[in-house]
PDB file of N, CA, C and O in Angstrom:
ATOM      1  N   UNK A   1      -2.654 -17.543  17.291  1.00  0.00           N
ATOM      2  CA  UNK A   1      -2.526 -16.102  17.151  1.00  0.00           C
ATOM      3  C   UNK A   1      -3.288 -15.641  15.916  1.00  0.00           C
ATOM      4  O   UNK A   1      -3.436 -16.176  14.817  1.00  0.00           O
ATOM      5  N   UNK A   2      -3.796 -14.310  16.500  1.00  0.00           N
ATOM      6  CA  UNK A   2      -4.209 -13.915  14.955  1.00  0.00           C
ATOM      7  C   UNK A   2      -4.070 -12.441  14.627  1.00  0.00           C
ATOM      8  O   UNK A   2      -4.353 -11.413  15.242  1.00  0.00           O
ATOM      9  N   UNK A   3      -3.507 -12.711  13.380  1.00  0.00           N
ATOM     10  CA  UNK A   3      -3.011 -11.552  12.206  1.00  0.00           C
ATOM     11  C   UNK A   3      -3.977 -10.678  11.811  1.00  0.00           C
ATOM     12  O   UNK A   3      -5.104 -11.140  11.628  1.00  0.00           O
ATOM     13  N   UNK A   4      -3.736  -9.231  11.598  1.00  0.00           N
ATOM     14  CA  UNK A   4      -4.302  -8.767  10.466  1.00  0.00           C
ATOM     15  C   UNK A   4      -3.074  -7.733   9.171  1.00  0.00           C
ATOM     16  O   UNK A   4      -1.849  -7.678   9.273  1.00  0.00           O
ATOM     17  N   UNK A   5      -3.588  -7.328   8.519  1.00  0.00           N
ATOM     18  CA  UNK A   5      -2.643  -6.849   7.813  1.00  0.00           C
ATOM     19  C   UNK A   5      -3.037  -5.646   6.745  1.00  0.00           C
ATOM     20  O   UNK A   5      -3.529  -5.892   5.644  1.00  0.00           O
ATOM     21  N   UNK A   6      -2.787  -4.477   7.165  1.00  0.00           N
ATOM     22  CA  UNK A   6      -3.461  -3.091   6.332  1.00  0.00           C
ATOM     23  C   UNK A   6      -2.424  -2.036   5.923  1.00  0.00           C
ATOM     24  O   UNK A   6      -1.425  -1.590   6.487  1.00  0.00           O
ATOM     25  N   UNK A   7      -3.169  -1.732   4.433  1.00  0.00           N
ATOM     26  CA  UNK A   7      -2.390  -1.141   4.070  1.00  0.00           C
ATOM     27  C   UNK A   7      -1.669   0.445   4.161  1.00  0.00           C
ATOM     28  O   UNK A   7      -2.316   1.482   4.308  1.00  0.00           O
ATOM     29  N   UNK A   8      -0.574   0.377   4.068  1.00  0.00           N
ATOM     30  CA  UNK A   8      -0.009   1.841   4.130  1.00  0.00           C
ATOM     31  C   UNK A   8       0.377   2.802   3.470  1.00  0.00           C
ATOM     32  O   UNK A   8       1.299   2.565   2.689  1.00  0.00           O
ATOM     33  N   UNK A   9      -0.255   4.452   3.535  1.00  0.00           N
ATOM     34  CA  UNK A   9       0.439   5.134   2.524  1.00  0.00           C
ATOM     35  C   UNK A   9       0.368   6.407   3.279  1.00  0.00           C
ATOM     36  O   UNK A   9      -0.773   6.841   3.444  1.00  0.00           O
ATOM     37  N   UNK A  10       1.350   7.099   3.775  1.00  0.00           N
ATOM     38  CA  UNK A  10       1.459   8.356   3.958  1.00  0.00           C
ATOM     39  C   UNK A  10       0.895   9.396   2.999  1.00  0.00           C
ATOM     40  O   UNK A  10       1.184   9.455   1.804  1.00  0.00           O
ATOM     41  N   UNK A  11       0.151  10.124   3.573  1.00  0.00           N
ATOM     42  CA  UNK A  11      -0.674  11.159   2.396  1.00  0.00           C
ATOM     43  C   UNK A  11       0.094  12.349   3.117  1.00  0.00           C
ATOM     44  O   UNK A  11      -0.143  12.585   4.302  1.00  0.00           O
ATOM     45  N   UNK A  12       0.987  13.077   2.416  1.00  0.00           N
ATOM     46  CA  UNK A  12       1.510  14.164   2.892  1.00  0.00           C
ATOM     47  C   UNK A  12       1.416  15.479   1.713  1.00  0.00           C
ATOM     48  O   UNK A  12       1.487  14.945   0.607  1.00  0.00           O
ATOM     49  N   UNK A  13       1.330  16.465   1.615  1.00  0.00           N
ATOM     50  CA  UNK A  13       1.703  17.449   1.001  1.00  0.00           C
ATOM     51  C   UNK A  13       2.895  18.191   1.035  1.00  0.00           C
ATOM     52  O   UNK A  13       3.599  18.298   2.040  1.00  0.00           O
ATOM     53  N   UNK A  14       3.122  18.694  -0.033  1.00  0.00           N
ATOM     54  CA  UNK A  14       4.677  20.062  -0.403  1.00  0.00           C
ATOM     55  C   UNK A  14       4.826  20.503   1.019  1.00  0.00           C
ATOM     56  O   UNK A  14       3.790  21.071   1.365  1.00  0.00           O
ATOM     57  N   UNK A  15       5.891  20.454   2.165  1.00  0.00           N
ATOM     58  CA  UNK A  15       6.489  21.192   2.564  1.00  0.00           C
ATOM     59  C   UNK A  15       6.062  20.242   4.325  1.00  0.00           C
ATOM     60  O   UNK A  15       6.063  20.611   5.500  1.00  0.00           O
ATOM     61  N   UNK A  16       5.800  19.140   3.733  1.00  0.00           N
ATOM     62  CA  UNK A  16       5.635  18.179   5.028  1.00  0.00           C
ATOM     63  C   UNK A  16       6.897  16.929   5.019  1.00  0.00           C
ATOM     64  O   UNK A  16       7.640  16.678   4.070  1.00  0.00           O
ATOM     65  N   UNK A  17       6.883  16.327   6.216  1.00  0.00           N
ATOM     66  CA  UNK A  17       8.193  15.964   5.691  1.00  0.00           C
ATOM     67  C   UNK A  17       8.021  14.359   6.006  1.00  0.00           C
ATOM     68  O   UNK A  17       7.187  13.671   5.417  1.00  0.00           O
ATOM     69  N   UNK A  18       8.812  13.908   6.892  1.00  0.00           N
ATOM     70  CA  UNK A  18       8.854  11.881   7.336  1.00  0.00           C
ATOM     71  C   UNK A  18       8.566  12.350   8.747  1.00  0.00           C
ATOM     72  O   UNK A  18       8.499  11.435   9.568  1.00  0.00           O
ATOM     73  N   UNK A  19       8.363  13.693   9.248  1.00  0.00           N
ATOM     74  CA  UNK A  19       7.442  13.325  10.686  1.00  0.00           C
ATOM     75  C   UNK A  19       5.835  13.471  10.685  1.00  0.00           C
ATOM     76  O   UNK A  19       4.950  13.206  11.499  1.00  0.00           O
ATOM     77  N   UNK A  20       5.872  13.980   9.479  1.00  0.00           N
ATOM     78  CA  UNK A  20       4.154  14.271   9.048  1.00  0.00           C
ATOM     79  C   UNK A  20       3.422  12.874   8.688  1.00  0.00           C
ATOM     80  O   UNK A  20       2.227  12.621   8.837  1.00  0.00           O
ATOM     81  N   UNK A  21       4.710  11.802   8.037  1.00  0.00           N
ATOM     82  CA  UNK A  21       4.602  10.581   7.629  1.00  0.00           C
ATOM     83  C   UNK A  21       4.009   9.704   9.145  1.00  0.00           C
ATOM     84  O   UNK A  21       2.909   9.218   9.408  1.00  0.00           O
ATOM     85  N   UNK A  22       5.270   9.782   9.915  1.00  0.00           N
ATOM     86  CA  UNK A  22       5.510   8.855  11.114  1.00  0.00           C
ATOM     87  C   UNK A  22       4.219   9.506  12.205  1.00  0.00           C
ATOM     88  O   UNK A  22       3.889   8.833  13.182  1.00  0.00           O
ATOM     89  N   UNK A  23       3.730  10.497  11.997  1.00  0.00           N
ATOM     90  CA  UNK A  23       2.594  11.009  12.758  1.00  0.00           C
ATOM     91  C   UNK A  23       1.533  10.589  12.023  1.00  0.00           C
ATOM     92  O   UNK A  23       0.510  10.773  12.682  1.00  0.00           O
ATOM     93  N   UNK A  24       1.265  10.030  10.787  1.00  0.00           N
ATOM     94  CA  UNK A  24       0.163   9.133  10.472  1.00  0.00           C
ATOM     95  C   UNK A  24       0.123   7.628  10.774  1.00  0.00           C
ATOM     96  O   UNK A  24      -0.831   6.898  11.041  1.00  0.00           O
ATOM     97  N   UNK A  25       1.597   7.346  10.639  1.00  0.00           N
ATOM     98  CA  UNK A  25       1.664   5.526  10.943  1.00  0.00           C
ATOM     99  C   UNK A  25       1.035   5.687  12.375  1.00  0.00           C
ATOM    100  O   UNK A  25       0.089   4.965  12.692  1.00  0.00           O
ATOM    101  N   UNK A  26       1.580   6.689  13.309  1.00  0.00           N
ATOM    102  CA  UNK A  26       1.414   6.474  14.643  1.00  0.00           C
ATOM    103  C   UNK A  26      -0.143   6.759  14.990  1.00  0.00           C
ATOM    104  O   UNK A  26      -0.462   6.294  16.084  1.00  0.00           O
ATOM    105  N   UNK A  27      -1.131   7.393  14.325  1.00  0.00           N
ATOM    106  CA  UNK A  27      -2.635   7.491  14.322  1.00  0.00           C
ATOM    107  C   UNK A  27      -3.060   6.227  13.772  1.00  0.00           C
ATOM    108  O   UNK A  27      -4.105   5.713  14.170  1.00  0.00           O
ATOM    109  N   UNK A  28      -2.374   5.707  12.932  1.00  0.00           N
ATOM    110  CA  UNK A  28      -2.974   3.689  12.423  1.00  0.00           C
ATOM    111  C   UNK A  28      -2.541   3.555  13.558  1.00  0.00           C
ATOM    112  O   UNK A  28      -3.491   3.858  14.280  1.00  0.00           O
ATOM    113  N   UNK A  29      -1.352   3.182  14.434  1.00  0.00           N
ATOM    114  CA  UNK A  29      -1.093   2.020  15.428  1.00  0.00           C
ATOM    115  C   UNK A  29      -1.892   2.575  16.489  1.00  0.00           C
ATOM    116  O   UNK A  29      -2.508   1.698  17.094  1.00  0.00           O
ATOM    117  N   UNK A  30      -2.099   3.847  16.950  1.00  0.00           N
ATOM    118  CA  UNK A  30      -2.988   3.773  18.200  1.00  0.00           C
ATOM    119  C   UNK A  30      -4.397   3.583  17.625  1.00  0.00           C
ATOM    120  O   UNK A  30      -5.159   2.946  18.352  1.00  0.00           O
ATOM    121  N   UNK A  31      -4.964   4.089  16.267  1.00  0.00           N
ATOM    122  CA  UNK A  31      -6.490   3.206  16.237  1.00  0.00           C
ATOM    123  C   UNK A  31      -6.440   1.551  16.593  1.00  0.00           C
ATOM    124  O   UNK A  31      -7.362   0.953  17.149  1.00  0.00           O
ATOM    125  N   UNK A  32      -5.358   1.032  16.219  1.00  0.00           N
ATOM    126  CA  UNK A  32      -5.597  -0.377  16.113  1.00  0.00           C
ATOM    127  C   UNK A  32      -5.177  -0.823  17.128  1.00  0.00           C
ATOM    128  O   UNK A  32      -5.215  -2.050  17.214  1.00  0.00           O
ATOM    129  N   UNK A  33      -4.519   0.085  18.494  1.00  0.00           N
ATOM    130  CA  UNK A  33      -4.499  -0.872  19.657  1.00  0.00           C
ATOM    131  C   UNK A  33      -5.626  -0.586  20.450  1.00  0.00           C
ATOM    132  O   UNK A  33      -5.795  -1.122  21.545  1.00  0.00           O
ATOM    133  N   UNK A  34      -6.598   0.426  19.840  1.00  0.00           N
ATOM    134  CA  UNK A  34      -7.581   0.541  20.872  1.00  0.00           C
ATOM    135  C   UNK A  34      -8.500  -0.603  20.704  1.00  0.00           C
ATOM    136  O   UNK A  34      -9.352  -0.793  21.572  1.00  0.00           O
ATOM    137  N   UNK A  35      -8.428  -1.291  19.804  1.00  0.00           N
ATOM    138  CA  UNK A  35      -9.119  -2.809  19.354  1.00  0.00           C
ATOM    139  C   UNK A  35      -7.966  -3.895  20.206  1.00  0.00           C
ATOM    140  O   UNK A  35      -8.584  -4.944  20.389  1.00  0.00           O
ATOM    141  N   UNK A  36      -7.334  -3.951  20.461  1.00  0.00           N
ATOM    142  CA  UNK A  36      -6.487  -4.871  20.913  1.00  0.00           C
ATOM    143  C   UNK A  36      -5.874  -5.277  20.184  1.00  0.00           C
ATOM    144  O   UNK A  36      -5.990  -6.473  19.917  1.00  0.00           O
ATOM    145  N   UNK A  37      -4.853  -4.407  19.462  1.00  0.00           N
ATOM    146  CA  UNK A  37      -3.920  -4.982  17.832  1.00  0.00           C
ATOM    147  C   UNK A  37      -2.695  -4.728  18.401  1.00  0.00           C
ATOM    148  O   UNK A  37      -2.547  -3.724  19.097  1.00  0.00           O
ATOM    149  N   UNK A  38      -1.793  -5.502  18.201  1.00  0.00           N
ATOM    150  CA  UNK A  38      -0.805  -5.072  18.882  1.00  0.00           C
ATOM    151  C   UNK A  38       0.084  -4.852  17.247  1.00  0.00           C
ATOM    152  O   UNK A  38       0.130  -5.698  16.354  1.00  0.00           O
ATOM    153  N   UNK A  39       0.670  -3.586  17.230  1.00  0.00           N
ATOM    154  CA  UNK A  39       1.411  -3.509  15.902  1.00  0.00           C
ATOM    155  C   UNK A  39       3.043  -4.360  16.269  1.00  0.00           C
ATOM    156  O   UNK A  39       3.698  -4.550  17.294  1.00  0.00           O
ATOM    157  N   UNK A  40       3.217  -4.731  14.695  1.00  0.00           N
ATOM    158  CA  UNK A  40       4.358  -5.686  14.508  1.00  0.00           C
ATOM    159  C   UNK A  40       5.139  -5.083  13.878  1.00  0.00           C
ATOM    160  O   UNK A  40       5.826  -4.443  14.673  1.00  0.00           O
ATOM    161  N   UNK A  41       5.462  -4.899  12.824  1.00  0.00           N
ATOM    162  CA  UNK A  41       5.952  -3.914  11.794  1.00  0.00           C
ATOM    163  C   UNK A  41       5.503  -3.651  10.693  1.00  0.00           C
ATOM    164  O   UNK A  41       4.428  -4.164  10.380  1.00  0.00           O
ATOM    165  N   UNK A  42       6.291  -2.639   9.627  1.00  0.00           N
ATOM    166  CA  UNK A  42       5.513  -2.063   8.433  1.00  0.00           C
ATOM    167  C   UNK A  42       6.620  -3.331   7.266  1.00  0.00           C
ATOM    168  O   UNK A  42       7.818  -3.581   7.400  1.00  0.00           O
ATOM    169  N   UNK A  43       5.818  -3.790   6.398  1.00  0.00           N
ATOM    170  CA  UNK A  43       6.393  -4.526   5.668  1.00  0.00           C
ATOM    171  C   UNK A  43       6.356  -3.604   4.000  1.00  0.00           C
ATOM    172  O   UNK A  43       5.573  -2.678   3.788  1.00  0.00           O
ATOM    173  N   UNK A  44       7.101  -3.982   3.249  1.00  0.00           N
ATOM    174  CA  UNK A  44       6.945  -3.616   1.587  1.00  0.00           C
ATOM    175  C   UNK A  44       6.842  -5.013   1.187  1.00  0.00           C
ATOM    176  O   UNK A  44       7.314  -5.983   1.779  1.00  0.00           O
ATOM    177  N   UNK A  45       5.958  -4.986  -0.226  1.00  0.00           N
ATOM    178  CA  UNK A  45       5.035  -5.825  -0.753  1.00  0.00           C
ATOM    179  C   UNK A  45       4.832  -5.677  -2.122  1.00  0.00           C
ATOM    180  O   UNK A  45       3.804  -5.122  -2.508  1.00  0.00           O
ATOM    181  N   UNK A  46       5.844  -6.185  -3.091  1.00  0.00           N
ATOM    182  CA  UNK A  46       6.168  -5.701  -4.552  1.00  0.00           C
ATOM    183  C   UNK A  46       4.900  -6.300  -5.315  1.00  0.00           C
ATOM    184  O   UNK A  46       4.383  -7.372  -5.001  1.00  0.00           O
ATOM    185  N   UNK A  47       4.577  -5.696  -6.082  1.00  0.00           N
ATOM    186  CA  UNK A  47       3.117  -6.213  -6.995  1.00  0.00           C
ATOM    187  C   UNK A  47       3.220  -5.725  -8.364  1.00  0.00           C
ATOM    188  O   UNK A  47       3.940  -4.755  -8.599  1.00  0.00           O
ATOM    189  N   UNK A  48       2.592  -6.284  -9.252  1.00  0.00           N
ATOM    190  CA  UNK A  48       2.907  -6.325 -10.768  1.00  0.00           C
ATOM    191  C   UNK A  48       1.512  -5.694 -10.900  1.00  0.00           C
ATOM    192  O   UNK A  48       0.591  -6.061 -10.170  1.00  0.00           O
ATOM    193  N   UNK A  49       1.341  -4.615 -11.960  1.00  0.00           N
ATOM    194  CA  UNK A  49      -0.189  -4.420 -12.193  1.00  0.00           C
ATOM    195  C   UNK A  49       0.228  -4.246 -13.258  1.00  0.00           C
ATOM    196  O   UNK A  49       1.187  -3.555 -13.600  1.00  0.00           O
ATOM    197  N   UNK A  50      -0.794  -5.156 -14.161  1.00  0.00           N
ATOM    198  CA  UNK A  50      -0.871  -5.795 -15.715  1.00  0.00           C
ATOM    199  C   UNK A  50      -2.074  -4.643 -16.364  1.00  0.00           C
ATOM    200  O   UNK A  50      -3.205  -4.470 -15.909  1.00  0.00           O
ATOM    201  N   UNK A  51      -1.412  -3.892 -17.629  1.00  0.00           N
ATOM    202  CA  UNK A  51      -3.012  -3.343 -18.120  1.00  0.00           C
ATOM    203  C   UNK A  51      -3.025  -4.361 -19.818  1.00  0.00           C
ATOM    204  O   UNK A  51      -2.462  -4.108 -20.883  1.00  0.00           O
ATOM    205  N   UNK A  52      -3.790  -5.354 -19.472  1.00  0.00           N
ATOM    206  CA  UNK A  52      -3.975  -5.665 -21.064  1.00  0.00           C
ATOM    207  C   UNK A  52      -3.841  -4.791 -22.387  1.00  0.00           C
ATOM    208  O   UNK A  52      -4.074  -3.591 -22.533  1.00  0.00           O
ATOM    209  N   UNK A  53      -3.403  -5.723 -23.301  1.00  0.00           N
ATOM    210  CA  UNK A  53      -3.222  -5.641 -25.059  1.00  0.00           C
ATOM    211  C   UNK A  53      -4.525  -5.037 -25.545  1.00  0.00           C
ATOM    212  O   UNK A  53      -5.642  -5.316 -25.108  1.00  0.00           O
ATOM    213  N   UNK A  54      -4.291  -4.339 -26.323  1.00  0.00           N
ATOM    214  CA  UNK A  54      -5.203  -3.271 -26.947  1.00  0.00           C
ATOM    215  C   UNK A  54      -5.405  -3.982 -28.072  1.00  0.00           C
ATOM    216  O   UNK A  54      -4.423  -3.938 -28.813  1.00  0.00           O
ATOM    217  N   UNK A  55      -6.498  -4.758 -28.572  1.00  0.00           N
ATOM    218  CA  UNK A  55      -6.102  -5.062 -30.485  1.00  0.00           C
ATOM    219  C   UNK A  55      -5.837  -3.565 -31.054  1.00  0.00           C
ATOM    220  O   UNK A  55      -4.839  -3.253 -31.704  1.00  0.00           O
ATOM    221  N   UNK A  56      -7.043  -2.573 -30.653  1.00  0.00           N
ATOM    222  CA  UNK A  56      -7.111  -1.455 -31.444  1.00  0.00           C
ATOM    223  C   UNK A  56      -8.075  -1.710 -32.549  1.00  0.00           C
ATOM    224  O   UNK A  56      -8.390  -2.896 -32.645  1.00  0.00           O
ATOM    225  N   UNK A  57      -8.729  -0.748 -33.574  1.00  0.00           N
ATOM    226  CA  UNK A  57      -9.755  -1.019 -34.183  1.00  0.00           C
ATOM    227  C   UNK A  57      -9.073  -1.916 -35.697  1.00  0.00           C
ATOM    228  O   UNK A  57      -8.023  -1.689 -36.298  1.00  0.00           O
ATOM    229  N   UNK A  58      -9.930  -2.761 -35.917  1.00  0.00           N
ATOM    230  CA  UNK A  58      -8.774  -3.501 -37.085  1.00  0.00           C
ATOM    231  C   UNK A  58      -7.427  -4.113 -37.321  1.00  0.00           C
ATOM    232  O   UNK A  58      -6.664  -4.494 -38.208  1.00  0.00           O
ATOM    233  N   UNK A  59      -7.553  -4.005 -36.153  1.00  0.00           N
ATOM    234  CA  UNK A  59      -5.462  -3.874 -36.272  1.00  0.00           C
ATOM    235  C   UNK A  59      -4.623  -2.691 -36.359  1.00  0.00           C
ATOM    236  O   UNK A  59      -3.436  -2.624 -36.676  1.00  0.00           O
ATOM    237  N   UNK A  60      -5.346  -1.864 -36.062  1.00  0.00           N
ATOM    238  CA  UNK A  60      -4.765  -0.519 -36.421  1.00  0.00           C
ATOM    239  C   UNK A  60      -4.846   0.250 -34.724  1.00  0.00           C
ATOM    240  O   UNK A  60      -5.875   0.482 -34.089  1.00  0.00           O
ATOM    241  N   UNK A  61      -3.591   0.491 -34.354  1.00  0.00           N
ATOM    242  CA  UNK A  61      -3.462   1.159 -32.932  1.00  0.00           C
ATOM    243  C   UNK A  61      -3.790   0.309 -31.836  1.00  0.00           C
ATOM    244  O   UNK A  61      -4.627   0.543 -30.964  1.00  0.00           O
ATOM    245  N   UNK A  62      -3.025  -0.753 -31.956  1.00  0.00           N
ATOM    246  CA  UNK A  62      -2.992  -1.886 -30.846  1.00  0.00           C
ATOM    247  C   UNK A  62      -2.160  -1.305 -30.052  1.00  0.00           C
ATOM    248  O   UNK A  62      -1.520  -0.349 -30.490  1.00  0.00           O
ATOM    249  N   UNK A  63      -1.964  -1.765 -28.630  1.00  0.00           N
ATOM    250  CA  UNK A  63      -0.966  -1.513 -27.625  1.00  0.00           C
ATOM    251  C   UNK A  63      -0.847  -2.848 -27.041  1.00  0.00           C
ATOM    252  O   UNK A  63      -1.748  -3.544 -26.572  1.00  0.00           O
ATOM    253  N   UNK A  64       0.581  -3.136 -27.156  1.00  0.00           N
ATOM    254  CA  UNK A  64       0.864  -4.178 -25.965  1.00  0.00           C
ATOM    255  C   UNK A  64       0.494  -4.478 -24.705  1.00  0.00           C
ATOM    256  O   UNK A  64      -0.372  -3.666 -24.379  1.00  0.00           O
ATOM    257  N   UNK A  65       0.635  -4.966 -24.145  1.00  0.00           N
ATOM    258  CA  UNK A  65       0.536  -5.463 -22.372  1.00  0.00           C
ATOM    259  C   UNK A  65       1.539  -4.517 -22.100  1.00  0.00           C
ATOM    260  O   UNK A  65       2.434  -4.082 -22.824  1.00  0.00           O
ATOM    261  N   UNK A  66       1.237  -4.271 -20.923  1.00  0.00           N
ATOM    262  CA  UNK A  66       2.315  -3.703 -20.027  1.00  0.00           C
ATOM    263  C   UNK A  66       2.394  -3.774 -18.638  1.00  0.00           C
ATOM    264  O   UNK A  66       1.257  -3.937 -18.194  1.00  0.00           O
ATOM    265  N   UNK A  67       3.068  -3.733 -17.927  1.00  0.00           N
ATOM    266  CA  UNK A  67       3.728  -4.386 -16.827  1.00  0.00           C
ATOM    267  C   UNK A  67       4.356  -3.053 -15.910  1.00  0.00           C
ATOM    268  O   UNK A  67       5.230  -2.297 -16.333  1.00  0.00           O
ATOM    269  N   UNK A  68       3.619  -2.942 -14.397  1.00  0.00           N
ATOM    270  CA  UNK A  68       4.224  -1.539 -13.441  1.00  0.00           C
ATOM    271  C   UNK A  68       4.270  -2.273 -12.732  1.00  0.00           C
ATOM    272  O   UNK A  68       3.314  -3.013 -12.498  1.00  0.00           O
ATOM    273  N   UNK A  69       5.524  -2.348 -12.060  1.00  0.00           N
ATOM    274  CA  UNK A  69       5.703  -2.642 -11.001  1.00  0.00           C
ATOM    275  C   UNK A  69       5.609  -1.516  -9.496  1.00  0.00           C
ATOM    276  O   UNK A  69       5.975  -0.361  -9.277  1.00  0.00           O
ATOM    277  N   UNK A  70       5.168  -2.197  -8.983  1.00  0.00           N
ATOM    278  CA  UNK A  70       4.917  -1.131  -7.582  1.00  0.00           C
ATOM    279  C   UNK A  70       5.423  -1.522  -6.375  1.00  0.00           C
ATOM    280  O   UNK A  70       5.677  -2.714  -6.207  1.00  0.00           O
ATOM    281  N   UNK A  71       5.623  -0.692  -5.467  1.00  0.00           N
ATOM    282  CA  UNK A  71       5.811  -1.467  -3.849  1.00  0.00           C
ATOM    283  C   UNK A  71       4.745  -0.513  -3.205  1.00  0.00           C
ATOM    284  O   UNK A  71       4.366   0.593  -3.590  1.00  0.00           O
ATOM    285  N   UNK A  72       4.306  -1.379  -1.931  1.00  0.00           N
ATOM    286  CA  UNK A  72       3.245  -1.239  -1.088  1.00  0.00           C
ATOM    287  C   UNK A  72       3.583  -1.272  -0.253  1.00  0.00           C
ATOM    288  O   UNK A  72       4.727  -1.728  -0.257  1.00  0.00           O
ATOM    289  N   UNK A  73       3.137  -0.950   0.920  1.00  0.00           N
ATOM    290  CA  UNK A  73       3.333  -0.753   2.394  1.00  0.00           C
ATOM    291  C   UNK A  73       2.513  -1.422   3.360  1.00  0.00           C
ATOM    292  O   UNK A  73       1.499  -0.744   3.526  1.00  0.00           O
ATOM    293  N   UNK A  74       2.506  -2.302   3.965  1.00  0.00           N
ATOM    294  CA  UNK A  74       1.574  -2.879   4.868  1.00  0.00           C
ATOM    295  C   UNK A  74       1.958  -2.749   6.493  1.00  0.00           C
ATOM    296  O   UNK A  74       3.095  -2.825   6.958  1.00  0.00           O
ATOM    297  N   UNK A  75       0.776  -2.544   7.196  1.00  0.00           N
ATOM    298  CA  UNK A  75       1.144  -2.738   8.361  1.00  0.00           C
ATOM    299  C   UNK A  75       0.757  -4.205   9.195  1.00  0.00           C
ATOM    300  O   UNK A  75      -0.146  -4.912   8.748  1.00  0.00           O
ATOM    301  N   UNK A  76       1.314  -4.497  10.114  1.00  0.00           N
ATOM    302  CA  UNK A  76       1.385  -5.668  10.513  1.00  0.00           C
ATOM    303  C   UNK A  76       1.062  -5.791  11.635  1.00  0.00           C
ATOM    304  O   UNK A  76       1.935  -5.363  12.390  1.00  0.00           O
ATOM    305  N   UNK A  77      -0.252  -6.389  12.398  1.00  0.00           N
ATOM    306  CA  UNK A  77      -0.932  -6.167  13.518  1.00  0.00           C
ATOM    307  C   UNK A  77      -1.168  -7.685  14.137  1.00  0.00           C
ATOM    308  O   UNK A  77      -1.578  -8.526  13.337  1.00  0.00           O
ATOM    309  N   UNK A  78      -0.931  -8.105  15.546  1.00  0.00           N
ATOM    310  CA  UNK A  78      -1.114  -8.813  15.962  1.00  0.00           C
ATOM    311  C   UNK A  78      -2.698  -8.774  17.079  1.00  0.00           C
ATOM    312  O   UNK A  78      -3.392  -7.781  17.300  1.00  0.00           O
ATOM    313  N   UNK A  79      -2.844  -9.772  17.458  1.00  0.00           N
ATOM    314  CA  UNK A  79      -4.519  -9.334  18.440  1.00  0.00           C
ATOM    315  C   UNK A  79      -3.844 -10.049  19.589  1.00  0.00           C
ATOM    316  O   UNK A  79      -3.312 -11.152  19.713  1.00  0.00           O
ATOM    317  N   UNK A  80      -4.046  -9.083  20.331  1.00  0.00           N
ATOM    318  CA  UNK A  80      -3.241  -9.589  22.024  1.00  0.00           C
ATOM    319  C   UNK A  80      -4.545 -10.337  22.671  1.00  0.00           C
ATOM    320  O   UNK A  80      -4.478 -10.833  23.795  1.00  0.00           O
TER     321      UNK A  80
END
C-alpha cells in the first residue's frame, strides 16, 4: 500500500464558522480522490520549533533559546 500525507489548515475568516472549515477539508479529499487517494483520516502532529540563543552584541542583549510548541493537522491518504 501506499501512503501519502498533507498538510492541514483551514483558512477561514471573522464570521465563518467549522462548516466553512469542513467545506475546505472536503475540496482536499475530493482533489485527492480524483488521483485515486482514498482519504483515511485527519491526524494532529505536535512539533517543537526552536528559535536559537542570541549572544547579542558583546554580551550585551542576548536572548535565550526558546521553545513553541505547535500542533498540525495532517491529512491521511491512501492510493486505491
Amino acid at each position: 500500500m501506499q501512503y501519502t500525507v498533507v498538510p492541514f489548515t483551514a483558512n477561514i475568516t471573522r464570521g465563518q464558522g467549522a462548516s466553512d472549515a469542513a467545506q475546505q477539508l472536503q475540496q482536499m479529499i475530493n482533489h485527492y480522490a480524483q488521483e485515486d487517494w482514498q482519504y483515511l483520516r485527519l491526524e494532529s502532529v505536535s512539533t517543537i520549533m526552536t528559535t536559537p540563543a542570541n549572544a547579542g552584541c558583546l554580551g550585551f542583549g542576548g536572548t535565550p533559546a526558546s521553545y513553541t510548541e505547535t500542533i498540525v493537522y495532517m491529512a491521511v491518504f491512501q492510493h486505491q
